[in-house]
N, C-alpha and C positions, 0 to 999 in steps of 0.2 A: 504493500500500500504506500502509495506517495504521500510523503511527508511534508503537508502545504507551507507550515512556518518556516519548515528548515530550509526549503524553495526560495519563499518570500523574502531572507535574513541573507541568504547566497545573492539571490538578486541585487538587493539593497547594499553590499558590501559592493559587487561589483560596480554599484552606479556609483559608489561614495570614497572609490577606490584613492581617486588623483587628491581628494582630502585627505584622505587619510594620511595618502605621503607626502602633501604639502605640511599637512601639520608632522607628521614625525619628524621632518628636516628640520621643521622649525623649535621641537621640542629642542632636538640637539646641539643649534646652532646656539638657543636662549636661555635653557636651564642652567641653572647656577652649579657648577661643579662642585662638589664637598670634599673634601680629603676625607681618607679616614684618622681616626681620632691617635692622638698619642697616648701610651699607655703599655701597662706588663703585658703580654697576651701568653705566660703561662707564672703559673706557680704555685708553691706549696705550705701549706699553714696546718696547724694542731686544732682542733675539734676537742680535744679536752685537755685541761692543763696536767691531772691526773694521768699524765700518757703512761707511764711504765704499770702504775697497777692497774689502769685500764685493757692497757696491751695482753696484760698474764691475763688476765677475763675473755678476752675476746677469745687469744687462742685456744683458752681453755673450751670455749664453748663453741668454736669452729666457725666462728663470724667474719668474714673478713676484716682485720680493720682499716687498711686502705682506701679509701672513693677516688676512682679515677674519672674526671669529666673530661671531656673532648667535645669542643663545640666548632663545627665544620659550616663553611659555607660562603654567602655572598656577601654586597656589601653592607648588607640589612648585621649579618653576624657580627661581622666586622666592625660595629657600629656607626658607619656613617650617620651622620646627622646630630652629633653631639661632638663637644668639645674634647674630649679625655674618653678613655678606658673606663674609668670609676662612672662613666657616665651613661654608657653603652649596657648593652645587653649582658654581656659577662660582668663587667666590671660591678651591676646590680642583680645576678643573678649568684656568684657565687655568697656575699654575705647573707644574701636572703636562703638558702640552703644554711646558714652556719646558724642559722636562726629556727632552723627544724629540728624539734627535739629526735624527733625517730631517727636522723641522721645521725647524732647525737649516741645515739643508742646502739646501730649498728656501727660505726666506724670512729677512728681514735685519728685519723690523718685526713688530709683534701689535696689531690692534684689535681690540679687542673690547666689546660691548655686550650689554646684559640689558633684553627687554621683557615682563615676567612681573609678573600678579597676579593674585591669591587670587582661587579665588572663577568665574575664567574657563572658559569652555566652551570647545569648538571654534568656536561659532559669534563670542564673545566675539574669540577671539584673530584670525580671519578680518576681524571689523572692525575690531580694530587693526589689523591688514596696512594694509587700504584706509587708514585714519586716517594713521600715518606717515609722514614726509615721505620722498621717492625717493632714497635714499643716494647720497652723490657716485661711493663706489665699490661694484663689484657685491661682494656679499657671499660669501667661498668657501663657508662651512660655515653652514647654519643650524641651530641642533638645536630641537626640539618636544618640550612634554614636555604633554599633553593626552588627555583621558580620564574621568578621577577625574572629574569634577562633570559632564561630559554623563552614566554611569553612574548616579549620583545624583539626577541632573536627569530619569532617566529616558527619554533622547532617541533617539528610531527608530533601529533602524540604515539603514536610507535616507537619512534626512538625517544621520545621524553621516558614512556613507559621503558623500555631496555633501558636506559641509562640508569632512571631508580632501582630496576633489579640490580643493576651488576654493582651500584654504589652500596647495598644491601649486603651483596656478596662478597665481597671486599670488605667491609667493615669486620663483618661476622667472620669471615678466614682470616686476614691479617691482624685485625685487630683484638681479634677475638672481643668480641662489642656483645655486652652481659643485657644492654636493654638499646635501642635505637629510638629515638624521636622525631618525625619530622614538623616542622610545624606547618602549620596553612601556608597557602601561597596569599598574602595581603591583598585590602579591598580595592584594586587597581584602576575600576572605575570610580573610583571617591579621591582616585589623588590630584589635588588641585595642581598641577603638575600639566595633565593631560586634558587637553579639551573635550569639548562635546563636537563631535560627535564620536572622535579616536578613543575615548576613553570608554564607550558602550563597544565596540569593538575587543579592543585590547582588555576590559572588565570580562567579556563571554570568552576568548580565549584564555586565559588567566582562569575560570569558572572551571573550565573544562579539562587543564589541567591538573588544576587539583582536586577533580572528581576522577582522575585517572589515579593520584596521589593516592587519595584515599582507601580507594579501593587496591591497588598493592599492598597497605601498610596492613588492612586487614587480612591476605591471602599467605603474608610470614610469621611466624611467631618471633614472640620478641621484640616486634616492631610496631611504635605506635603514633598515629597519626593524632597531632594538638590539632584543634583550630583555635584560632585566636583571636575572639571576637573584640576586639578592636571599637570596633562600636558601642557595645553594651559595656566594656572598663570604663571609655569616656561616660557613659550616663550614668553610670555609679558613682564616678567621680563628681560629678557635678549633682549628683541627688535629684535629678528630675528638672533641672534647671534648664532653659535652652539652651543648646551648646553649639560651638562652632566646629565643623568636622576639622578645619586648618588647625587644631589645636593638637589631631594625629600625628601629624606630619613636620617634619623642619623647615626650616628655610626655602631649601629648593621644591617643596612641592611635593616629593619623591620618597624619601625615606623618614620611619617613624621620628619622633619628636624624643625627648629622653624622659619624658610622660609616658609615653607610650613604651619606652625600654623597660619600664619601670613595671607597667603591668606585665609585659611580657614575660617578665625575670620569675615575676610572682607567679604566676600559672606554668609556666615551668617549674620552677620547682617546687608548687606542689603535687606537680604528676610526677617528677623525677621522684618524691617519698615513695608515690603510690605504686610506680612498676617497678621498686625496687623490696618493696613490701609485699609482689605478688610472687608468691611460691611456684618456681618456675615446675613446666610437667614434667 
């Protein structure tokens, strides 16, 4: 049976084609460029000050005490759109985990490490995988943050889809990767950034990749897909107040605000407690 909207939505892309790529030249030629931020992008701290009689407990009870984080990805990981590290997604996701007591409970140490930059694709970050040298120790939690520039890059969902397996598959052999996170691919038609009508465009490509996202991360174990609704933090944050969507986003339009680093950190870890606290099969 013919599918009339999917017809109608082909059609209208075609008429709306020479727009579209008038405005993407124009995104590129105008958007404001961001560095990314200065700051540690790895390191190690104590989880309890009691470490030696902590450490005799743990072993004793076959816990590991170690947490190793690894946060992989583009330039959203990376934290573009904030000033420093301390200010980005890592830099407000690891103290916000030093603040979980069940972490607390399972582990006496924190390493953690950031391999993210701008600019990166799915296919990009897969061959960093291969590139990286094989960690001494397996890695518990990886998080991915990937998407944004395959949607722009305009990249099949076939090979979007292959590249998330084999980034899967890689994690899990080399890294030996104890829990996988990916997050959503961000609300792309909402970024002030991108016009109307490029931005309904690139919002349903972007849609559809990470309905492709989603559905891998349910098909592996061990692997689990965040969404990050983005929208509903801001209205919590403001309690019902009318709010301004630019308040997501930085400067350029494009990447989240260090507001929005801030909720992300937080829903991150608190799934990282929870698929660390699921008793694996």
């Amino acid at each position: 049976m013919i599918n009339s909207n999917k017809i109608a939505t082909v059609a209208r892309d075609v008429l709306l084609a020479p727009v579209y790529l008038y405005q993407g030249r124009r995104i590129k030629r105008d958007t404001i460029r961001l560095p990314e931020p200065h700051g540690e992008r790895h390191g190690h701290l104590q989880l309890n000050q009691a470490i030696n009689t902590l450490s005799a407990n743990t072993q004793k009870d076959g816990v590991r005490k170690m947490l190793n984080i690894m946060v992989v990805g583009d330039s959203a990981a990376a934290g573009v759109g904030s000033q420093t590290q301390q200010e980005a997604l890592v830099g407000k996701l690891i103290p916000t985990l030093q603040q979980q007591s069940a972490i607390h409970t399972q582990f006496d140490e924190l390493t953690w490490s950031l391999q993210a930059t701008t600019g990166h694709t799915s296919f990009d970050i897969l061959r960093r995988l291969y590139i990286l040298p094989t960690p001494s120790q397996a890695v518990d939690v990886m998080v991915l943050s990937v998407g944004v520039n395959d949607t722009t890059a305009n990249v099949s969902a076939r090979k979007w889809q292959q590249q998330i397996e084999d980034i899967i598959a890689i994690a899990q052999r080399k890294f030996g990767v104890r829990e996988l996170i990916f997050s959503s691919l961000p609300p792309m038609a909402q970024m002030p950034a991108i016009p109307t009508p490029l931005n309904n465009f690139i919002g349903a490509k972007a849609s559809t990749l990470d309905s492709i996202l989603q559905q891998v991360c349910t098909e592996h174990d061990s692997v689990t897909y965040m969404e990050t609704d983005f929208p509903r933090m801001i209205e919590e944050h403001f309690n019902g107040k009318p709010i301004d969507i630019a308040v997501m986003f930085a400067s350029d339009g494009f990447h989240p605000s260090s507001l929005m680093y801030g909720y992300w950190a937080q829903q991150l870890s608190e799934l990282i407690v929870q698929v660390l606290d699921t008793p694996t099969a």
